[in-house]
C-alpha positions as CSV (number, residue, x, y, z in Angstrom):
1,X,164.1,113.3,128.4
2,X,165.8,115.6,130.7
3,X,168.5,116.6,128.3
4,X,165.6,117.4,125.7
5,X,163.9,119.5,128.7
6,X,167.4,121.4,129.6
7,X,168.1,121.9,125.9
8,X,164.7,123.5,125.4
9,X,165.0,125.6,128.6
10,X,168.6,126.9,127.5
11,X,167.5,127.8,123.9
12,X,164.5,129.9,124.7
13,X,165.8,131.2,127.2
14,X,168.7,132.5,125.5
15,X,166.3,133.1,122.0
16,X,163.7,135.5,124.4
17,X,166.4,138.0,125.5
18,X,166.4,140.4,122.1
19,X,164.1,142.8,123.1
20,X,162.8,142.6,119.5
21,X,159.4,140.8,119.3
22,X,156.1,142.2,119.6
23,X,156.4,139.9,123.0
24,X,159.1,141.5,124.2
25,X,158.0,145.0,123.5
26,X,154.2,144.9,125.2
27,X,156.1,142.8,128.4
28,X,158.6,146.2,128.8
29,X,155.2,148.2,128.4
30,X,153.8,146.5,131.2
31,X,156.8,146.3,133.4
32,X,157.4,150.4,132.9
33,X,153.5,150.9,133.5
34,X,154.3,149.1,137.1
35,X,152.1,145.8,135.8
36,X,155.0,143.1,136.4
37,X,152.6,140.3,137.3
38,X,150.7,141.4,133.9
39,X,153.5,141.3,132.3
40,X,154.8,137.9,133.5
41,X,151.3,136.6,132.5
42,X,151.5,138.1,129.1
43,X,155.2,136.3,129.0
44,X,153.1,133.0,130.1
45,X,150.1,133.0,127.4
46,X,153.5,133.3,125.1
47,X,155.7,130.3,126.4
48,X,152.6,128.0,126.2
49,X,151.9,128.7,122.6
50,X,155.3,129.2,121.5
51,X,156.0,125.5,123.2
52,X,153.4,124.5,120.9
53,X,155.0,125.1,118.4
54,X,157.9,123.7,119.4
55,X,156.8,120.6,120.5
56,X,155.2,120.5,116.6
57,X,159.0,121.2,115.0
58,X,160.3,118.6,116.8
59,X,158.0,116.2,116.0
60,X,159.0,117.4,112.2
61,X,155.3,118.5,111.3
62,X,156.1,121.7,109.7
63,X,154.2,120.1,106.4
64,X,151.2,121.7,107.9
65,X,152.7,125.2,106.1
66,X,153.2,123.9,103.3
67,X,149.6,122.2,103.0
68,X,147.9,125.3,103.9
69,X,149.9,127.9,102.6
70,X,146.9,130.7,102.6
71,X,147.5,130.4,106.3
72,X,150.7,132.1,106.7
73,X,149.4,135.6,105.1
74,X,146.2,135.5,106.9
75,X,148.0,134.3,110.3
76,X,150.3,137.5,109.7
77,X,147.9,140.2,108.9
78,X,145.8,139.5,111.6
79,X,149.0,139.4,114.0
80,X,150.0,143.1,112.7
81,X,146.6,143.8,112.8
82,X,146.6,143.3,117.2
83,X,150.0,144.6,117.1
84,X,149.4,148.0,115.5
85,X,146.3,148.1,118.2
86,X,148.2,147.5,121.0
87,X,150.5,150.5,120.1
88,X,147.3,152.7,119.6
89,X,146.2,151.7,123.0
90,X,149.4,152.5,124.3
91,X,149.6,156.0,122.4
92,X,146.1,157.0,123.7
93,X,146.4,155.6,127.7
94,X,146.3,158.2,130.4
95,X,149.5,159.7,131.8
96,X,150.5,158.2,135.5
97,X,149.2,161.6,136.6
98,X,145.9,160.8,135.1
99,X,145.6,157.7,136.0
100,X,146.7,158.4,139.4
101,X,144.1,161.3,140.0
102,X,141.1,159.2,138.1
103,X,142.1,156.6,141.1
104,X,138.6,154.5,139.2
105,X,138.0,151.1,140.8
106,X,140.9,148.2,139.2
107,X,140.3,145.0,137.7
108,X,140.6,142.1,139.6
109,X,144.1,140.6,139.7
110,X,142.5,137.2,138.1
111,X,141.0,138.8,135.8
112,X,144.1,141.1,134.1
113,X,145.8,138.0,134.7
114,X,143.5,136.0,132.5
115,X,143.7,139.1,129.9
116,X,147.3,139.3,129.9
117,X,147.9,135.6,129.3
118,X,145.1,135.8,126.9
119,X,147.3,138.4,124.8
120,X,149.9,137.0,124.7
121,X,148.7,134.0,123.8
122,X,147.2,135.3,120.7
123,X,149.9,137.3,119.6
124,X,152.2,134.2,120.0
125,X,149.6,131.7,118.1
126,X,148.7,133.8,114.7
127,X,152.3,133.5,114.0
128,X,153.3,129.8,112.7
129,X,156.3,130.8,111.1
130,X,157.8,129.9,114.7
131,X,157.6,126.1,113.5
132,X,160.1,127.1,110.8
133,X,162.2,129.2,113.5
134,X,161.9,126.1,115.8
135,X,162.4,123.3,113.2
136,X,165.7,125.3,112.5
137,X,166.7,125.3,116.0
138,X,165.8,121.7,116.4
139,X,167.6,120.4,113.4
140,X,170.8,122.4,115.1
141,X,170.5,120.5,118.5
142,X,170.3,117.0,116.7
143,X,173.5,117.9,114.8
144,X,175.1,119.2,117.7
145,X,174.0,115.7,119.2
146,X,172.3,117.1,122.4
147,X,168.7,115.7,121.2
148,X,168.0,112.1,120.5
149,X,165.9,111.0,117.6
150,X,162.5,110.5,119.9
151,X,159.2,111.3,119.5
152,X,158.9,110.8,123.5
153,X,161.0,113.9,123.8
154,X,158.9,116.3,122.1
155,X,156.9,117.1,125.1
156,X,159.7,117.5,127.7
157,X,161.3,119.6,125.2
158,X,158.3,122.1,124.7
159,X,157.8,122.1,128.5
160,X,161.9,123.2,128.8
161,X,161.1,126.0,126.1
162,X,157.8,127.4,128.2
163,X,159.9,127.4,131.5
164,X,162.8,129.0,129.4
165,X,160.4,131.7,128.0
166,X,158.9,132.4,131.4
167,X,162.1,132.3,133.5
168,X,163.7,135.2,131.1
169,X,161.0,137.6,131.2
170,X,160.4,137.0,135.1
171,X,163.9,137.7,135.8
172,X,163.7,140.7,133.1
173,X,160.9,142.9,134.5
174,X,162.1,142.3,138.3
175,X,165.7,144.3,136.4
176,X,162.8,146.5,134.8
177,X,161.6,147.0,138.2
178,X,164.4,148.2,139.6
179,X,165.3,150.4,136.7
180,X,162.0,151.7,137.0
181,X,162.3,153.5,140.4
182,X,164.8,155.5,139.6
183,X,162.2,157.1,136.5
184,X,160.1,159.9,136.6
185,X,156.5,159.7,135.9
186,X,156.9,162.1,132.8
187,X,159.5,159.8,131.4
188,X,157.6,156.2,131.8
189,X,155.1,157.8,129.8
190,X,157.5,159.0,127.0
191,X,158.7,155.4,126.9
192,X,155.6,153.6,127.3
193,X,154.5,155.9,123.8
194,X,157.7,155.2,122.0
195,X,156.8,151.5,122.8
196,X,153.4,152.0,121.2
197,X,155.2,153.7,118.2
198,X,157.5,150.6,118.1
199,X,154.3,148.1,118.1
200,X,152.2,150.4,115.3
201,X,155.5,150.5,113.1
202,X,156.1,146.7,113.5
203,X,152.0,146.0,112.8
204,X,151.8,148.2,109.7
205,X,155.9,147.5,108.4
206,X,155.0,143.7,108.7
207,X,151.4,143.8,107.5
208,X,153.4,145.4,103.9
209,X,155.9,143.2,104.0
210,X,152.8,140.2,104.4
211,X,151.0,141.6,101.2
212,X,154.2,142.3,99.4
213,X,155.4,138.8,99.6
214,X,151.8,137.4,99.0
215,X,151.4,139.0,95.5
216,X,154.7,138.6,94.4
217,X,154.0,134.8,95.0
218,X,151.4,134.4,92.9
């Protein structure tokens, strides 16, 4: 059970540092916009339902897809549908000037804690292709031998790929934060509106690509 713990650990951990997924780009938004602890909680709503998911390859139930397979599109769409949001939000925020001479009363830190595990939570959960993605990875490990056959092991094996998840992005944004410092106001802004061009592209390229795929199915 450990091995299927350390296994899970080292392959999330290695999968999360692309910073390619809609994950990865609204934890650098929130790690430029000097919200590390959001961000880490955004990283945490993630691991848990991306462990999920795990935990569900290894236990070989990817036959949920293929039982339900209106819920792929309508998982998706909805996904791109937060994702091009997010980027709007992050187009239309206040400059750090702005937001610096509004000085209006902050959320409690519970509170955006809750919100940014809630996040990323969701944008983690309306996407079940990551069974697929983890049932690929799974059926690696068993043919490299490192994972035993057991159905015991699921569970320490999703709980190796949440602390995997988390432990990357933690030690990412404290390197964000450092890189950070040595920024200028004007250009955090820039980057934190290329990142909502990056998350309206994805929402709207994806959101095609759903549809496309959809009616060329039937």
């Amino acid at each position: 059970m450990l091995t299927a713990f350390l296994v899970g650990l080292v392959l999330s951990f290695v999968g999360s540092m692309p910073i390619a997924g809609p994950i990865a780009v609204i934890v650098v938004s929130k790690g430029l916009d000097d919200q590390p602890r959001a961000g880490l909680f955004v990283a945490i709503g993630a691991a848990i339902a991306e462990s999920l998911y795990a935990g569900l390859a290894f236990l070989g139930l990817t036959a949920m897809l293929e039982r339900y397979p209106l819920l792929l599109p309508v998982s998706r769409l909805f996904g791109c549908a937060i994702l091009a949001a997010l980027g709007v939000y992050f187009l239309a925020r206040p400059s750090t000037s702005e937001k610096q001479a509004a000085a209006s009363p902050t959320k409690s830190p519970r509170a955006t804690a809750l919100e940014s595990a809630i996040l990323g939570l969701s944008v983690t959960a309306v996407n079940p292709t990551l069974v697929v993605t983890w049932t690929a990875a799974v059926s690696a490990a068993h043919g490299a031998r490192l994972l035993r056959v057991h159905e015991l092991d699921a569970f320490p094996f999703a709980g190796g790929v949440a602390t995997g998840i988390v432990s990357w992005f933690a030690v990412f944004l404290s390197l964000l934060g450092r890189f950070r410092k040595r920024l200028g106001g004007g250009a955090i802004d820039r980057a934190i509106r290329a990142m909502g061009i990056v998350l309206i592209v994805l929402g709207v390229g994806f959101g095609v690509r759903t549809v496309w795929l959809w009616i060329g199915a039937r």
